[in-house]
Structure formats: structure tokens, C-alpha cells
mmCIF file of the C-alpha atoms, coordinates in Angstrom:
data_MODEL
# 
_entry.id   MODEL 
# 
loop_
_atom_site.group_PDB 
_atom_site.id 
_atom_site.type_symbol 
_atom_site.label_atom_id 
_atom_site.label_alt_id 
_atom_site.label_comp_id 
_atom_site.label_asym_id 
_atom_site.label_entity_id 
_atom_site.label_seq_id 
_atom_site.pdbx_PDB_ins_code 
_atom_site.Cartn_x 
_atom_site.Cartn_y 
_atom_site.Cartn_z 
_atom_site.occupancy 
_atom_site.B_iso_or_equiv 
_atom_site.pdbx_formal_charge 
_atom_site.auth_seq_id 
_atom_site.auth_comp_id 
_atom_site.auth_asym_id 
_atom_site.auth_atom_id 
_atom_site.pdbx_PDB_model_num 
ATOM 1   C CA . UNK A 1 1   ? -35.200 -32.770 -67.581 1.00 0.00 ? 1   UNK A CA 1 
ATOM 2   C CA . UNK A 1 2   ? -36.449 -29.809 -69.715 1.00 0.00 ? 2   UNK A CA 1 
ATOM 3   C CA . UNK A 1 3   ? -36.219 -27.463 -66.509 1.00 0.00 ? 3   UNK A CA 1 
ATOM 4   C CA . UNK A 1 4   ? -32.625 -28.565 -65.629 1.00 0.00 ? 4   UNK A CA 1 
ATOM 5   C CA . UNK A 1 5   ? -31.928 -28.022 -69.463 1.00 0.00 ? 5   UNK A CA 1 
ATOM 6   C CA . UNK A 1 6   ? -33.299 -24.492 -69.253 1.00 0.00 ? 6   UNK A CA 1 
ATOM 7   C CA . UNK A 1 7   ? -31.301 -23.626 -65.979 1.00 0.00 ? 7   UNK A CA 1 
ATOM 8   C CA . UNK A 1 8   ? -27.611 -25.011 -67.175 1.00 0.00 ? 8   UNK A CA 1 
ATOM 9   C CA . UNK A 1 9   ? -28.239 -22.353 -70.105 1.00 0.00 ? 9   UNK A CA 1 
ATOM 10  C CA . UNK A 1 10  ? -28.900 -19.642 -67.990 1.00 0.00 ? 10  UNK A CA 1 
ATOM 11  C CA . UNK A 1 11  ? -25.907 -20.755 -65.934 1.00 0.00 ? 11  UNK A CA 1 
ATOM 12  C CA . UNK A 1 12  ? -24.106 -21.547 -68.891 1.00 0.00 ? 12  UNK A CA 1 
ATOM 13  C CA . UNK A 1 13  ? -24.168 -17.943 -70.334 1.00 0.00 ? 13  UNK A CA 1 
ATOM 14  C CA . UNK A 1 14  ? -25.381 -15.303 -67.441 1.00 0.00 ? 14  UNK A CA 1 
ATOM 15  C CA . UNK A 1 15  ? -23.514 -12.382 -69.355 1.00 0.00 ? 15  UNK A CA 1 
ATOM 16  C CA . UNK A 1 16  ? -26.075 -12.865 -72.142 1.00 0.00 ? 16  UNK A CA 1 
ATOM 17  C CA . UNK A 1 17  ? -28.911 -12.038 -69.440 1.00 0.00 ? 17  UNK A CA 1 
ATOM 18  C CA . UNK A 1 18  ? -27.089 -9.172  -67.797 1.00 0.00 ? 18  UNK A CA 1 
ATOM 19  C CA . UNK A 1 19  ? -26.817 -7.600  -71.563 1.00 0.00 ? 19  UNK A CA 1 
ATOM 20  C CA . UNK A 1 20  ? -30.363 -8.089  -71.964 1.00 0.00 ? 20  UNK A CA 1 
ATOM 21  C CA . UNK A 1 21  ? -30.593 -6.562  -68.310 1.00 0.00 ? 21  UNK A CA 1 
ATOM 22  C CA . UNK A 1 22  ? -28.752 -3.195  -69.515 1.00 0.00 ? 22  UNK A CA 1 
ATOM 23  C CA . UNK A 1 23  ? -30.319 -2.815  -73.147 1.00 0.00 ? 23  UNK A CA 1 
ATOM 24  C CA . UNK A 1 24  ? -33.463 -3.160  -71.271 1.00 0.00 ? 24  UNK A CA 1 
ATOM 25  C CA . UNK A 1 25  ? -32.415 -0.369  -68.662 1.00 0.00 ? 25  UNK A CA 1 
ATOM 26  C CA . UNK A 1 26  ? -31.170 1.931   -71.162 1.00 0.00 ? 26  UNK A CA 1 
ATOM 27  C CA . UNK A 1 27  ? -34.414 1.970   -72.992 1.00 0.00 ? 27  UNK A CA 1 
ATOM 28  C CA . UNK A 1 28  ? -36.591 2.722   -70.355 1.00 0.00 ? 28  UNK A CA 1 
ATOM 29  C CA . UNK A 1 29  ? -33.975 5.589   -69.249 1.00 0.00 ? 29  UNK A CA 1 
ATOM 30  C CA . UNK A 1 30  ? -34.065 6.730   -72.834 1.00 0.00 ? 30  UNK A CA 1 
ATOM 31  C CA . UNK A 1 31  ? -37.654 7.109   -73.065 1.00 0.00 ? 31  UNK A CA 1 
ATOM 32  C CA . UNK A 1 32  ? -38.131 8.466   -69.778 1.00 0.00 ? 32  UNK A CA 1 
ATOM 33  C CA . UNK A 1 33  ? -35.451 11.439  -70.526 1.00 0.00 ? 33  UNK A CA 1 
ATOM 34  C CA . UNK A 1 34  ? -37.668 11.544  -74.279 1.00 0.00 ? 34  UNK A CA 1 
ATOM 35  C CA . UNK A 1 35  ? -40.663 11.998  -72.563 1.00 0.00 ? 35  UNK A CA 1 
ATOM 36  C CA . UNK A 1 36  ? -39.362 14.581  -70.373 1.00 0.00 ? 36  UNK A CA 1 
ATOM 37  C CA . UNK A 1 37  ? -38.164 16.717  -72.510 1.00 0.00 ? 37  UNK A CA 1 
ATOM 38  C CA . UNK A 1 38  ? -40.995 16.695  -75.222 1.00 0.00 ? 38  UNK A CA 1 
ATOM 39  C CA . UNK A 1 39  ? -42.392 20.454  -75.538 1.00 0.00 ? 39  UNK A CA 1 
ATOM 40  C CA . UNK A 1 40  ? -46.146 20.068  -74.994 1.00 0.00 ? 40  UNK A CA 1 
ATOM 41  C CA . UNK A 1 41  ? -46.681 23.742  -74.850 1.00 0.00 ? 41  UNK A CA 1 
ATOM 42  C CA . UNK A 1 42  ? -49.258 25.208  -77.179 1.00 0.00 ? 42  UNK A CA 1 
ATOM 43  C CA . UNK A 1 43  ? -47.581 25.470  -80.435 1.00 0.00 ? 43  UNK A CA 1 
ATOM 44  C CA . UNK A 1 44  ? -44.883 23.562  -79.465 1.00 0.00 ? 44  UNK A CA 1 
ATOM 45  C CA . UNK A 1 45  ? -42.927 27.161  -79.302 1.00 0.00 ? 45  UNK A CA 1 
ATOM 46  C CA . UNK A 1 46  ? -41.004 28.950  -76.961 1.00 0.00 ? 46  UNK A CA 1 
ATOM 47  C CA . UNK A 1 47  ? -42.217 32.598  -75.822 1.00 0.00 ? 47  UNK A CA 1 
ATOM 48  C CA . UNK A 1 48  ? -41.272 34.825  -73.548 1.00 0.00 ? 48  UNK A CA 1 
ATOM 49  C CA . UNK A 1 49  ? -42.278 34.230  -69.761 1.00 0.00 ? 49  UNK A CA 1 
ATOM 50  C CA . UNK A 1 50  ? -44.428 37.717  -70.029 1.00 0.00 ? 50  UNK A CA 1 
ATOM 51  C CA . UNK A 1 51  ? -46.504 36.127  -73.560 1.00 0.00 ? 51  UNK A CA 1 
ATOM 52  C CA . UNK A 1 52  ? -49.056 33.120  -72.181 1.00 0.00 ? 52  UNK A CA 1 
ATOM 53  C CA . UNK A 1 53  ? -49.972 32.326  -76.389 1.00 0.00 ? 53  UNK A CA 1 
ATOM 54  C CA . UNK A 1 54  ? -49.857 34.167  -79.370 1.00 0.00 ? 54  UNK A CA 1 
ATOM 55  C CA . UNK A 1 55  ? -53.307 33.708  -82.387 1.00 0.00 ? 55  UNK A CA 1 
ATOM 56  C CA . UNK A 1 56  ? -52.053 32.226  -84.988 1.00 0.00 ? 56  UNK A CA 1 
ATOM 57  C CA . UNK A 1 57  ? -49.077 30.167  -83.922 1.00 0.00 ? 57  UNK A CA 1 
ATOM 58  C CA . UNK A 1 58  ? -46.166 31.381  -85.457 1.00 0.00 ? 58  UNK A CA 1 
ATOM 59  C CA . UNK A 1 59  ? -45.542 29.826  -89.078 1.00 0.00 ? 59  UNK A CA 1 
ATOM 60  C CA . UNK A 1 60  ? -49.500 29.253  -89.007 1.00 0.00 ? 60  UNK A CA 1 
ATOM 61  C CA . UNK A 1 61  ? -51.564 29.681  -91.888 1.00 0.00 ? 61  UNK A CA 1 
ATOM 62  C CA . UNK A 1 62  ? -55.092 31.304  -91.612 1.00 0.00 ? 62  UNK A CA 1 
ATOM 63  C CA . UNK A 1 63  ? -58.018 32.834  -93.339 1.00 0.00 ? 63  UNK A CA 1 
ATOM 64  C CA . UNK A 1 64  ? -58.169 36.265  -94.486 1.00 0.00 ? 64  UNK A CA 1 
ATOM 65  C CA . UNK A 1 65  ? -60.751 37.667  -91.821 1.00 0.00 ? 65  UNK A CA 1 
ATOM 66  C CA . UNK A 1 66  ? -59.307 35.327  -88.771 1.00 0.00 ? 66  UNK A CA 1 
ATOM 67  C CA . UNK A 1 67  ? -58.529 37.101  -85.102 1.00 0.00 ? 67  UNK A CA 1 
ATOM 68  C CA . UNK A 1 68  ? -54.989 37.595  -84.460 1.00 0.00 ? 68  UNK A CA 1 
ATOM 69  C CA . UNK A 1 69  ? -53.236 38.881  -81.072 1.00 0.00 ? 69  UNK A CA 1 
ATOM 70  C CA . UNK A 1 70  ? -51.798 37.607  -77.719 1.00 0.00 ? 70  UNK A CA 1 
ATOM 71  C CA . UNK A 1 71  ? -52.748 36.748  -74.417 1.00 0.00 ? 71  UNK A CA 1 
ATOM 72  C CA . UNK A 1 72  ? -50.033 38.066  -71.973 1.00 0.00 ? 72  UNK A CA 1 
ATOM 73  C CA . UNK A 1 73  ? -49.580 37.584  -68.337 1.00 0.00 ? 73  UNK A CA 1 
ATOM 74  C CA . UNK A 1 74  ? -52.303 38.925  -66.427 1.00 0.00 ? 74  UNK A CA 1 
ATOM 75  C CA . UNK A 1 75  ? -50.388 41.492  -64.896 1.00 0.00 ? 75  UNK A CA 1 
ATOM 76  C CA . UNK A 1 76  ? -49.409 43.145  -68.536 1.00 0.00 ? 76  UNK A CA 1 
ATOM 77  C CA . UNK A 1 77  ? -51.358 45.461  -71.006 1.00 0.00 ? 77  UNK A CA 1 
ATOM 78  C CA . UNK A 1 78  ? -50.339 45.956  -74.731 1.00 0.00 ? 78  UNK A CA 1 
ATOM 79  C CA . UNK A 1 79  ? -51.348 46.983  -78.129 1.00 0.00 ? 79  UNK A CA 1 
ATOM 80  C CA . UNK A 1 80  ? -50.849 45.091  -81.275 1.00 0.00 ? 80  UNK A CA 1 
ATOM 81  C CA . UNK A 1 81  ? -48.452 46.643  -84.307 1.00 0.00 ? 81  UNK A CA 1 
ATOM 82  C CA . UNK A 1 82  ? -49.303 44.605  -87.876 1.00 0.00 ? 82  UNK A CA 1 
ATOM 83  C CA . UNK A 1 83  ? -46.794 44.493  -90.414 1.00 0.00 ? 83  UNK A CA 1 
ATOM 84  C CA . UNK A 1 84  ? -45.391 48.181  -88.955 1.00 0.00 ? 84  UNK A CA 1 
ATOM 85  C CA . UNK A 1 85  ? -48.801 49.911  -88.563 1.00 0.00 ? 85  UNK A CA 1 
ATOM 86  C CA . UNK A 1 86  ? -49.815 49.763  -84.902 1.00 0.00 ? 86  UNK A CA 1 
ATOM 87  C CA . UNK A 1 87  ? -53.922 48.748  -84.708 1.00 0.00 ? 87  UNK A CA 1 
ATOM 88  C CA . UNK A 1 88  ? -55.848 51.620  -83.375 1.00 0.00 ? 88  UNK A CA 1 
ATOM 89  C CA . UNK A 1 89  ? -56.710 51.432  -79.851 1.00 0.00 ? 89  UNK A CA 1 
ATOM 90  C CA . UNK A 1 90  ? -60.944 51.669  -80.706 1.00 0.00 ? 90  UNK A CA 1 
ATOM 91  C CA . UNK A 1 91  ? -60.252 48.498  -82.791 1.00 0.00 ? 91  UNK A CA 1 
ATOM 92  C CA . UNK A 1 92  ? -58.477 46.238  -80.626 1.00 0.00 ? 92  UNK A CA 1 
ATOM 93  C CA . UNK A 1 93  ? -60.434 44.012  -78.336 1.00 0.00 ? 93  UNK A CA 1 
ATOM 94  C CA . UNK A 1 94  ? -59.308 43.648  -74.925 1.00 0.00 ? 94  UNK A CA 1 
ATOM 95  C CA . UNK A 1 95  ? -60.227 40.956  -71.822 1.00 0.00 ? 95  UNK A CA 1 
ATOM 96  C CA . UNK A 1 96  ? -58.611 43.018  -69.214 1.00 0.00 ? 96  UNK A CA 1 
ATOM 97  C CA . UNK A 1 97  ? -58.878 40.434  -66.560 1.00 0.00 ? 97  UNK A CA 1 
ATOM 98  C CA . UNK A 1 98  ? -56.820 37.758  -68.412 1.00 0.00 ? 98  UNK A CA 1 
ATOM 99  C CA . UNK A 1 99  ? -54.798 40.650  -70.847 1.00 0.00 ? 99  UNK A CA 1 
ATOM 100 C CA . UNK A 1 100 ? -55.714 39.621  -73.501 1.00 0.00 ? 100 UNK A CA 1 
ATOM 101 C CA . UNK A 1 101 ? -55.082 41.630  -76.521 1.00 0.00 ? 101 UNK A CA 1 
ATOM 102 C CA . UNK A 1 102 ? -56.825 40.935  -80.471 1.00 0.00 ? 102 UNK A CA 1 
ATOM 103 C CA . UNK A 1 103 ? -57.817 42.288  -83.465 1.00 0.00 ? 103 UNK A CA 1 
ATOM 104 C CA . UNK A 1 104 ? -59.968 40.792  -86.256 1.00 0.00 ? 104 UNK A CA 1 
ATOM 105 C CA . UNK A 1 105 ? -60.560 42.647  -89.405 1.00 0.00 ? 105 UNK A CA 1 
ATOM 106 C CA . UNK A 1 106 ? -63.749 43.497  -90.652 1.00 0.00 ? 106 UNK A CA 1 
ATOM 107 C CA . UNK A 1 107 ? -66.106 46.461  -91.992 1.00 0.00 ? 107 UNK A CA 1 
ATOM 108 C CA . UNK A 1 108 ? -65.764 49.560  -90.612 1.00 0.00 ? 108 UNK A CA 1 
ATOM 109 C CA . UNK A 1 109 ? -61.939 48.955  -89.496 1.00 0.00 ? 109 UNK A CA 1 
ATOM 110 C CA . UNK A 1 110 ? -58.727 50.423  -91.306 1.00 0.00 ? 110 UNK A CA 1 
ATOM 111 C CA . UNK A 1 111 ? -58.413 46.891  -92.306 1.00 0.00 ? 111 UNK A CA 1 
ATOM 112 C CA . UNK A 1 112 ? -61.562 45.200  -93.976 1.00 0.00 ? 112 UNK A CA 1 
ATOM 113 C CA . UNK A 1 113 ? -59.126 41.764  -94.204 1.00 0.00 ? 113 UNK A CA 1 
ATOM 114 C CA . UNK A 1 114 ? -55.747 40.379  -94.365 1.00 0.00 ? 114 UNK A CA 1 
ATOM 115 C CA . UNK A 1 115 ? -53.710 40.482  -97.720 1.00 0.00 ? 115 UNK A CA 1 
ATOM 116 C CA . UNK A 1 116 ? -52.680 36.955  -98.782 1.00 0.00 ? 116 UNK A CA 1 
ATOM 117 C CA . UNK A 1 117 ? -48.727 36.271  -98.115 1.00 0.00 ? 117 UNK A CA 1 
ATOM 118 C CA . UNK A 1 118 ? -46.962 36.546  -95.717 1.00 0.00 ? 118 UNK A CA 1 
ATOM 119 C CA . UNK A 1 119 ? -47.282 39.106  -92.414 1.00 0.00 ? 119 UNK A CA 1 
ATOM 120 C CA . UNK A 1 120 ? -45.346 39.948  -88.873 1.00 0.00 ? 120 UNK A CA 1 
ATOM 121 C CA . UNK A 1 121 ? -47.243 40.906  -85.874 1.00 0.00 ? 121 UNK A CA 1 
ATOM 122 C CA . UNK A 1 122 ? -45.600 42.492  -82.871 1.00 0.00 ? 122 UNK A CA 1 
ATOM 123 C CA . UNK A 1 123 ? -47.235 42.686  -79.453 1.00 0.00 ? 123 UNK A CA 1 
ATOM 124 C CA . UNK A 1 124 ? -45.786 45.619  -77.466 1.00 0.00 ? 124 UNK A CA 1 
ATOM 125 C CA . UNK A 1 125 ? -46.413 45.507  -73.686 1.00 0.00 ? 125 UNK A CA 1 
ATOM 126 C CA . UNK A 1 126 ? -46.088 46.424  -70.125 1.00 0.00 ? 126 UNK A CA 1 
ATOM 127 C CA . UNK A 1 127 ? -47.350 46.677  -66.742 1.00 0.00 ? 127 UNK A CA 1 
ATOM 128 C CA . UNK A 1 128 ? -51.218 47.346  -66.267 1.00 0.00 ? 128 UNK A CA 1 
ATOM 129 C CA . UNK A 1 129 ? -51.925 50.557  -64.889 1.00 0.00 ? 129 UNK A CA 1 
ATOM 130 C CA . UNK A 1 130 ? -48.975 52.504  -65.602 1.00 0.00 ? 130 UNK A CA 1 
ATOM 131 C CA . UNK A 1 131 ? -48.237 54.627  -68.237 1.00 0.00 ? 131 UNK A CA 1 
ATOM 132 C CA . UNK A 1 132 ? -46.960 53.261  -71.670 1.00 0.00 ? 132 UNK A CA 1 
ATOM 133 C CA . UNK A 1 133 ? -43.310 53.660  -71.732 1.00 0.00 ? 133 UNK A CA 1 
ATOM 134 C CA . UNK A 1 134 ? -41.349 55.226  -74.731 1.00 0.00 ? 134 UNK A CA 1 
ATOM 135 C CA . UNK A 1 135 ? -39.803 51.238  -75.239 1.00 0.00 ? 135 UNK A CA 1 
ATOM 136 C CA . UNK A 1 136 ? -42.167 48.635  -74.058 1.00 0.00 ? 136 UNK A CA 1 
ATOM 137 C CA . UNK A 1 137 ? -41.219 44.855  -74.514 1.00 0.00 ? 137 UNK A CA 1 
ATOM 138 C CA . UNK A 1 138 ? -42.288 43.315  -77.195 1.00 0.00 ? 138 UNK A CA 1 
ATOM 139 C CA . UNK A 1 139 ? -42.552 39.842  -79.170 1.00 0.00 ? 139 UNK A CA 1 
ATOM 140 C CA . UNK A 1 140 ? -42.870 39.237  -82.985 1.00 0.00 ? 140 UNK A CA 1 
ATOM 141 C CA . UNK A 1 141 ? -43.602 36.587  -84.900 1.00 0.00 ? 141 UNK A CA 1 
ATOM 142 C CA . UNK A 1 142 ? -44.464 35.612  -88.385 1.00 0.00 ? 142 UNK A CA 1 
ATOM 143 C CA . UNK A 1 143 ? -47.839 33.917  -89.786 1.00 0.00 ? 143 UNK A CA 1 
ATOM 144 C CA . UNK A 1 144 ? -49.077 33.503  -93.221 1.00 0.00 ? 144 UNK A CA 1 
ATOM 145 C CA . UNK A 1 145 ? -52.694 34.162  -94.540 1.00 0.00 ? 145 UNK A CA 1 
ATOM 146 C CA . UNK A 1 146 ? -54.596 33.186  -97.216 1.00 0.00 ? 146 UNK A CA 1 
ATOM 147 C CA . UNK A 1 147 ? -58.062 32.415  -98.863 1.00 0.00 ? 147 UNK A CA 1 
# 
């Protein structure tokens, strides 16, 4: 009795189940296309197809003495330019292999540390092994830094 109950209510009302059918449906399609689409890059950010990941993130906020640079395609060379002042080649650390290109400050470099605030670092680069052209590519970003 309590089956045939149940089943003259489903006949009773089927557009009630197809409605449940479709919200159903267009959740699942919703989070599907949301998942997707999420950015689960590194830092969330979007960089040129030449820039692998840039130290700090852009926006980040780090200590006075942290590394700083980029790690570019491993085709590419480059040299690092800090708030306008481009860091001398015998104080730039380079992986070749995977180009990557940093700089921490320390003793004995033109820069002992970071000033608090805020700062823009520019990584200027092109293909290893040839000469540096008079405009190489570049990509800036900003980062803050404090004690």
C-alpha cells in the first residue's frame, strides 16, 4: 500500500522530478566548468610564456635580506634591473641549465639589504648564447619588503 502510495506521487507530479533532474545537471556542469577554469599556477598569476616563476610573487611581502629573481624558459638568459639599477653581473647568481636568474643581498654587494616599502623588479631577457640585444624582453612586477 505504502509502495503504490509512493509510485501514484511520482506519477502524479513527474515534472517535479525532471526539475530536480536539471538543477541537479546544472550543478555538476557548473562545477565542472569552476573547476576547469581555476588558475592553479604558482601564484595564481599570469606571466609571460618566456617567465616559468618570478621570487617573490608579485604583491608578496618578504624580509629584508630574501632572494629575489626569475626562472625563465630554459632556452633564455637575463639579468635582473631593481627599482631602475640593473644588479651587477658578479652579483647575480645564475643555474644556467634551468635559467635561472637571482640576487640576494648581503655583505660585500652594492646592496647589503632591501629598504622597507615598496620595490619593482624587472627581468630583462633573451636567447642563450647570443649576444644581448639593445631591447631585450622583459617582465616587471611589484613586491613589498619589510622587517
Amino acid at each position: 500500500m505504502v509502495a503504490t502510495a509512493r509510485r501514484n506521487t511520482v506519477l502524479r507530479h513527474p515534472w517535479r522530478w525532471a526539475l530536480v533532474a536539471v538543477v541537479l545537471v546544472a550543478v555538476l556542469n557548473l562545477a565542472v566548468i569552476a573547476l576547469d577554469e581555476s588558475d592553479t599556477s604558482p601564484g595564481g598569476r599570469n606571466l609571460p610564456s618566456a617567465v616559468d616563476s618570478v621570487t617573490p610573487a608579485p604583491g608578496e611581502l618578504v624580509r629584508l635580506q630574501d632572494t629575489v629573481g626569475a626562472d625563465l624558459r630554459d632556452d633564455l638568459t637575463g639579468v635582473l634591473v631593481l627599482d631602475g639599477t640593473e644588479i651587477p653581473e658578479d652579483q647575480l647568481e645564475r643555474v644556467i641549465p634551468l635559467a635561472e636568474v637571482t640576487f640576494r643581498p648581503g655583505p660585500g654587494k652594492d646592496l647589503a639589504k632591501l629598504e622597507p616599502g615598496e620595490h619593482t623588479l624587472v627581468v630583462l631577457y633573451w636567447p642563450q648564447g647570443k649576444a644581448r640585444p639593445s631591447r631585450p624582453a622583459s617582465y616587471s612586477w611589484s613586491f613589498r619588503a619589510g622587517a
